[in-house]
DRENMAR-823341 format. One record per atom (N, C-alpha, C, O): residue in three letters; z negated, y negated, x. Coordinates in steps of 0.1 Angstrom, whole numbers, padded with zeros to 4 digits, always signed. Each point is the difference from the previous one (the first is absolute). Example, Ala and Ser with C-alpha at 12.3 -4.5 7.8 and 13.67 -1.06 7.14 Angstrom:
% DRENMAR-823341
ALA-0078+0057+0132 ALA+0000-0012-0009 ALA+0000-0012+0009 ALA-0007+0000+0010 SER+0014-0011-0014 SER+0000-0011+0009 SER-0008-0011-0008 SER-0001-0011+0005 
***
This chain:
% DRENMAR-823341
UNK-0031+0286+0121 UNK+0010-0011+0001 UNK-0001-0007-0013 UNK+0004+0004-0011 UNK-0008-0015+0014 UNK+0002-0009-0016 UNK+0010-0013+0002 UNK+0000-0008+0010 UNK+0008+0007-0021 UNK+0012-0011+0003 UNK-0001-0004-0013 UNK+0001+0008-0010 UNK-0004-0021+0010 UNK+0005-0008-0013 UNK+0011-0013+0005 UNK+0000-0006+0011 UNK+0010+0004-0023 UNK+0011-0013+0004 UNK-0002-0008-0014 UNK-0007+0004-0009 UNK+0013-0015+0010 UNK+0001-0009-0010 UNK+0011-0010+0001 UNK+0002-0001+0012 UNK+0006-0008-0019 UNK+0006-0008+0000 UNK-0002-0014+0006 UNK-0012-0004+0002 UNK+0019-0001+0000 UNK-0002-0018+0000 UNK+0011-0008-0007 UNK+0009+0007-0004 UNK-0010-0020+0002 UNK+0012-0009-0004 UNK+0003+0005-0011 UNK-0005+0011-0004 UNK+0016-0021-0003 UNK+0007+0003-0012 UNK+0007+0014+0001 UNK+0002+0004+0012 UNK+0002+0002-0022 UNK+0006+0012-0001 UNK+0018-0006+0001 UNK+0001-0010-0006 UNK+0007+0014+0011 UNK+0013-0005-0002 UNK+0007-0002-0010 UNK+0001+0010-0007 UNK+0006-0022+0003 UNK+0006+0000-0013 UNK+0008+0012-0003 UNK+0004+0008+0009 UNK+0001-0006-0028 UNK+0009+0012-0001 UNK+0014-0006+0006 UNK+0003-0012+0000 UNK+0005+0022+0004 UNK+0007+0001+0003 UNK+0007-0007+0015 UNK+0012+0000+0002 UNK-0019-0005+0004 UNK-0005-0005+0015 UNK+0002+0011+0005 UNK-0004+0009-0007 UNK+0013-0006+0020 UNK+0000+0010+0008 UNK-0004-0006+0015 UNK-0009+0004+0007 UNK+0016-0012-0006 UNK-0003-0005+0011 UNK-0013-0013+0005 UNK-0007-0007-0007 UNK+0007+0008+0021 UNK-0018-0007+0001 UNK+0007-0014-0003 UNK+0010-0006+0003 UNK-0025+0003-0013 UNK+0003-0015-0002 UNK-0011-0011+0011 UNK-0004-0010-0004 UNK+0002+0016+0017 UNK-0011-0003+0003 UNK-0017-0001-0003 UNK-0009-0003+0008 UNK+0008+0005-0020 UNK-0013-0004-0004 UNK-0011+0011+0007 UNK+0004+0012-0001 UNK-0015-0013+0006 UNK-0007+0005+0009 UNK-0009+0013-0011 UNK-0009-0002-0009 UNK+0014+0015+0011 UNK+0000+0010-0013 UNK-0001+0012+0006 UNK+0009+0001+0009 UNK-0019+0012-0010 UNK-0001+0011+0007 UNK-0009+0009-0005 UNK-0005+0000-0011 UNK+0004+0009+0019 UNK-0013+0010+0001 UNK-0010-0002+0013 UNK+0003-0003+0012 UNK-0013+0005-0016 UNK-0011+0004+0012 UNK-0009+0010-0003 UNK-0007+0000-0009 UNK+0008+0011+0020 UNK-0012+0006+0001 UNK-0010+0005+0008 UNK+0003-0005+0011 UNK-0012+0011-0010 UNK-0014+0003+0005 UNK+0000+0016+0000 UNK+0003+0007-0010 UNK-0008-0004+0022 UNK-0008+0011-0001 UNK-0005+0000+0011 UNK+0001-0006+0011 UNK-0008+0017-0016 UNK-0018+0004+0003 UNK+0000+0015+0005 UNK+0001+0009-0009 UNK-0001-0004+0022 UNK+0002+0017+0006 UNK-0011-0001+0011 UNK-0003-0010+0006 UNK-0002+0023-0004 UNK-0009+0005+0011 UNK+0012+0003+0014 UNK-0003+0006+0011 UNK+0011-0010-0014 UNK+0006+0004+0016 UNK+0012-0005-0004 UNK+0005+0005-0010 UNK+0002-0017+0019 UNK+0011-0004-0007 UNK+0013+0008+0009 UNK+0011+0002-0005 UNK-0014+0000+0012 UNK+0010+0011+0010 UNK+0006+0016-0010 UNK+0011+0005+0001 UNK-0022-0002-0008 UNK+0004+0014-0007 UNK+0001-0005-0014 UNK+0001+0009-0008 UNK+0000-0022+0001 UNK+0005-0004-0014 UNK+0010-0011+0001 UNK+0011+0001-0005 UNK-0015-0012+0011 UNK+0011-0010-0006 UNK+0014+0000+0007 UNK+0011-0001-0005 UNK-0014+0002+0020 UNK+0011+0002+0011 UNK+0006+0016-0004 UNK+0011+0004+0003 UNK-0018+0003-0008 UNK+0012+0016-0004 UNK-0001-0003-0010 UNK-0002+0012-0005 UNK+0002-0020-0007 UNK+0007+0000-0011 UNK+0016-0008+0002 UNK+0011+0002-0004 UNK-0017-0015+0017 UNK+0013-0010+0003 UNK+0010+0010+0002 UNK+0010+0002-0007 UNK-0016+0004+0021 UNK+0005+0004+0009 UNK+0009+0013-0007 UNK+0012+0002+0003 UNK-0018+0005-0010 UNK+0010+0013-0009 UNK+0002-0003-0008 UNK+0012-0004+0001 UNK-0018+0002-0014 UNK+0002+0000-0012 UNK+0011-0010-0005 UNK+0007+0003-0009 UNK-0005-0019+0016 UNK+0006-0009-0004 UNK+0012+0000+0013 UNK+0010-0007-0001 UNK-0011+0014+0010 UNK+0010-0002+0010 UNK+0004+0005+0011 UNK+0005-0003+0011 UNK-0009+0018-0018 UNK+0007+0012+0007 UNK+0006+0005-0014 UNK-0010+0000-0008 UNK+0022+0005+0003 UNK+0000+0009-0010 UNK+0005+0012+0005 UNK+0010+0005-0007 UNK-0016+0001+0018 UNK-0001+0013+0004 UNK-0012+0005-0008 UNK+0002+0011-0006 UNK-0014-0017+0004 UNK-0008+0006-0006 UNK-0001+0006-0013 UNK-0008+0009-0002 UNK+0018-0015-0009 UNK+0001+0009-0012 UNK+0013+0011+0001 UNK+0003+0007-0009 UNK+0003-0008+0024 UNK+0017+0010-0002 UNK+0011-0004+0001 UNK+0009+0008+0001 UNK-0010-0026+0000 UNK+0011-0004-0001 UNK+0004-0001+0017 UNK-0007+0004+0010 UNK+0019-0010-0011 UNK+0008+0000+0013 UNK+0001-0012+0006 UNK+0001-0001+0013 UNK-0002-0011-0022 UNK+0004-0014+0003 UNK-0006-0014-0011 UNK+0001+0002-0012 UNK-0006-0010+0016 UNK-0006-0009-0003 UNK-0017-0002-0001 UNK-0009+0008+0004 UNK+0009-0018-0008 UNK-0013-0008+0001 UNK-0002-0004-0014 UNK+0009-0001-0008 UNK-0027-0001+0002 UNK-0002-0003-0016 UNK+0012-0014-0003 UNK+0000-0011+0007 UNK+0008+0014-0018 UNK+0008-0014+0000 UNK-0008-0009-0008 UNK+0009-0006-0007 UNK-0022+0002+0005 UNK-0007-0010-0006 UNK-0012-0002+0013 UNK-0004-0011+0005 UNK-0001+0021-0001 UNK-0009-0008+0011 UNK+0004+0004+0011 UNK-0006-0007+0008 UNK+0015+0016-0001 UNK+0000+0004+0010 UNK+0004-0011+0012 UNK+0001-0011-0005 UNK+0000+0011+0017 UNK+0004-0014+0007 UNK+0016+0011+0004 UNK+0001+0009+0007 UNK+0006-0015-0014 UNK+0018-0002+0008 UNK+0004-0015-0002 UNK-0007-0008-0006 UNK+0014+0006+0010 UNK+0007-0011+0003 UNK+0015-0006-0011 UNK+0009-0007+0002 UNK-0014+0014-0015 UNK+0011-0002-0007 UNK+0011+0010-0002 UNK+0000+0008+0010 UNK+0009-0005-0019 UNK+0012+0006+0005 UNK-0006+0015-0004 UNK+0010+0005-0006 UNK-0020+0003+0006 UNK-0002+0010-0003 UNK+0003+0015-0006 UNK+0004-0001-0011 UNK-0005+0009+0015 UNK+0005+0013-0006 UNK-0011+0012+0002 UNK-0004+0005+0011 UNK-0001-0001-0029 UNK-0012+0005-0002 UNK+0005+0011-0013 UNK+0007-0001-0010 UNK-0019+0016+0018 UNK+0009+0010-0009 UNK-0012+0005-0008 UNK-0011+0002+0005 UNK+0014-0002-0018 UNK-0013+0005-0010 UNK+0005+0012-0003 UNK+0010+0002-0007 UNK-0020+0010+0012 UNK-0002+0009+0000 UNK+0005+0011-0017 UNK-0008-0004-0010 UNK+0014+0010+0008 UNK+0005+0008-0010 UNK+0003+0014-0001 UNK-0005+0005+0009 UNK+0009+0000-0013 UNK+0004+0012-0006 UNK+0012+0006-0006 UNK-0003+0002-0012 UNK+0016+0002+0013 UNK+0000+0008+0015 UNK+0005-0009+0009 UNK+0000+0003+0012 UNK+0006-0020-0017 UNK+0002-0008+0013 UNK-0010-0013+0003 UNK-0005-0004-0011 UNK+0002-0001+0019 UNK-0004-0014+0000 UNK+0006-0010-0010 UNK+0009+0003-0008 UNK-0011-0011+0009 UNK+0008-0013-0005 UNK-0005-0013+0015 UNK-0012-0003+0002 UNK+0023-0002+0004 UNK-0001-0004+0010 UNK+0006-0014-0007 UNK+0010-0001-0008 UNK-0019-0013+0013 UNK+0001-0011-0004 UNK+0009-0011+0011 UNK-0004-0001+0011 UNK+0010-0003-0014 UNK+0009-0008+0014 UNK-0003-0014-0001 UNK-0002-0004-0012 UNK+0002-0005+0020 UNK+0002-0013-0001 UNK-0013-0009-0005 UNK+0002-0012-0002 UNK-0014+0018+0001 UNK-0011-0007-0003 UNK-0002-0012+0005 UNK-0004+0001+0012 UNK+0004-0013-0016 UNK-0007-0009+0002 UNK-0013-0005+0007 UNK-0008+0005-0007 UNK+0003-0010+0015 UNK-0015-0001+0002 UNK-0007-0006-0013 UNK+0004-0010-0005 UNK-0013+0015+0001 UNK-0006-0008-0015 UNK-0018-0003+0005 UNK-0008-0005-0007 UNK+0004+0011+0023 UNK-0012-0005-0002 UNK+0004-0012+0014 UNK+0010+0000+0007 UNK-0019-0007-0007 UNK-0001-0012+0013 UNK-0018+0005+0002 UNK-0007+0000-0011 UNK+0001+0003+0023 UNK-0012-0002+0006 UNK-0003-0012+0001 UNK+0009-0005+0007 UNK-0017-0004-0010 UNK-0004-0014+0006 UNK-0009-0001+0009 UNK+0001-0010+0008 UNK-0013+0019-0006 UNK-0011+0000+0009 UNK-0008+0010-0005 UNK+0001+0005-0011 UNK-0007-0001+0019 UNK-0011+0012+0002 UNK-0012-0003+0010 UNK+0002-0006+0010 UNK-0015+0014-0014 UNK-0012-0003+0007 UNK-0004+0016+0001 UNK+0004+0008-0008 UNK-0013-0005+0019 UNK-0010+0010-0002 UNK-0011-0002+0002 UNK-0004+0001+0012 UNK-0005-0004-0020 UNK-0011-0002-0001 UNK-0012+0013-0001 UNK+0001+0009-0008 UNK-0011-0011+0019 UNK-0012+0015-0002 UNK-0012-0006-0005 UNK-0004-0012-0001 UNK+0000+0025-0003 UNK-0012-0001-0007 UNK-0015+0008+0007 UNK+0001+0011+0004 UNK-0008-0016-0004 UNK-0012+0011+0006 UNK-0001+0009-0007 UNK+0001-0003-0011 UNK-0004+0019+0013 UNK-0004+0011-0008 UNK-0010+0001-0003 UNK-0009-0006+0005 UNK+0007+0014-0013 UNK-0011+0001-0007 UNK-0018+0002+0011 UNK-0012-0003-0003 UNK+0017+0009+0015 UNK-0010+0000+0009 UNK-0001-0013+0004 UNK-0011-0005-0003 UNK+0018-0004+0009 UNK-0002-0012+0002 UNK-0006-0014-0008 UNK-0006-0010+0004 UNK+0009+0016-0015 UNK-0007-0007-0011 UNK-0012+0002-0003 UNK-0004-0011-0004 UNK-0006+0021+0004 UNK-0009+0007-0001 UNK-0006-0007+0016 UNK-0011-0006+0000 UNK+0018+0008+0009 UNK-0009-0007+0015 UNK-0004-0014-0005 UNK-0011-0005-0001 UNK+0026-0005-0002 UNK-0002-0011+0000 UNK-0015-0007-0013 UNK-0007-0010+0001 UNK+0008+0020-0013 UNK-0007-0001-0007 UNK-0017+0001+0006 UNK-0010-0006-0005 UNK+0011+0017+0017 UNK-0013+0000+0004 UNK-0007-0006+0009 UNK-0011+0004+0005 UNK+0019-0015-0003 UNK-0005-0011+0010 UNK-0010-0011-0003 UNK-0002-0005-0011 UNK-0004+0003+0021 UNK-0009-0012-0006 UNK+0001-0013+0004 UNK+0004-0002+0011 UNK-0004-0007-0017 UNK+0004-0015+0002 UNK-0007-0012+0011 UNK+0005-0012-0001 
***
């Protein structure tokens, strides 16, 4: 699994909390041999199940998809620390899945003649 992200747009002014509309984000890419056993079970557990590290309740509160409003427990010793009231802080704007030929198919297409 290979994932690289990068920025767009101006960075937000200091002390700006709120959107000033200017068109400003992240994007990223990746690259997996099976998108079913990497990108969808990282969504799918890692960002929005938090049964997977022990906890009881919530979703990643920077990527996970809730709907605002949130309550997310980071894991501790001997108690959690359970977070209330989280805000939504990511917005999705669009997504693609794009495939690629493998490495056998590349090798066929390469061995074609014109």
């Amino acid at each position: 699994m290979i994932r690289r992200g990068t920025s767009y747009g101006p960075e937000l002014p200091e002390g700006i909390l709120e959107d000033d509309g200017v068109d400003r984000g992240l994007m990223f890419v990746f690259v997996g041999a099976h998108l079913g056993r990497q990108f969808e079970f990282v969504q799918a557990e890692w960002m929005n199940d938090s049964t997977f590290f022990g906890s009881t309740v919530g979703k990643d509160p920077i990527a996970g998809a809730h709907d605002g409003e949130s309550t997310f427990d980071i894991p501790n010793r001997p108690l959690r620390k359970r977070l209330k009231g989280l805000s939504r802080f990511v917005v999705t704007r669009g997504g693609e899945y794009c495939f690629l030929p493998g490495l056998r198919a590349l090798h066929w297409l390469g061995d074609q003649k014109a």
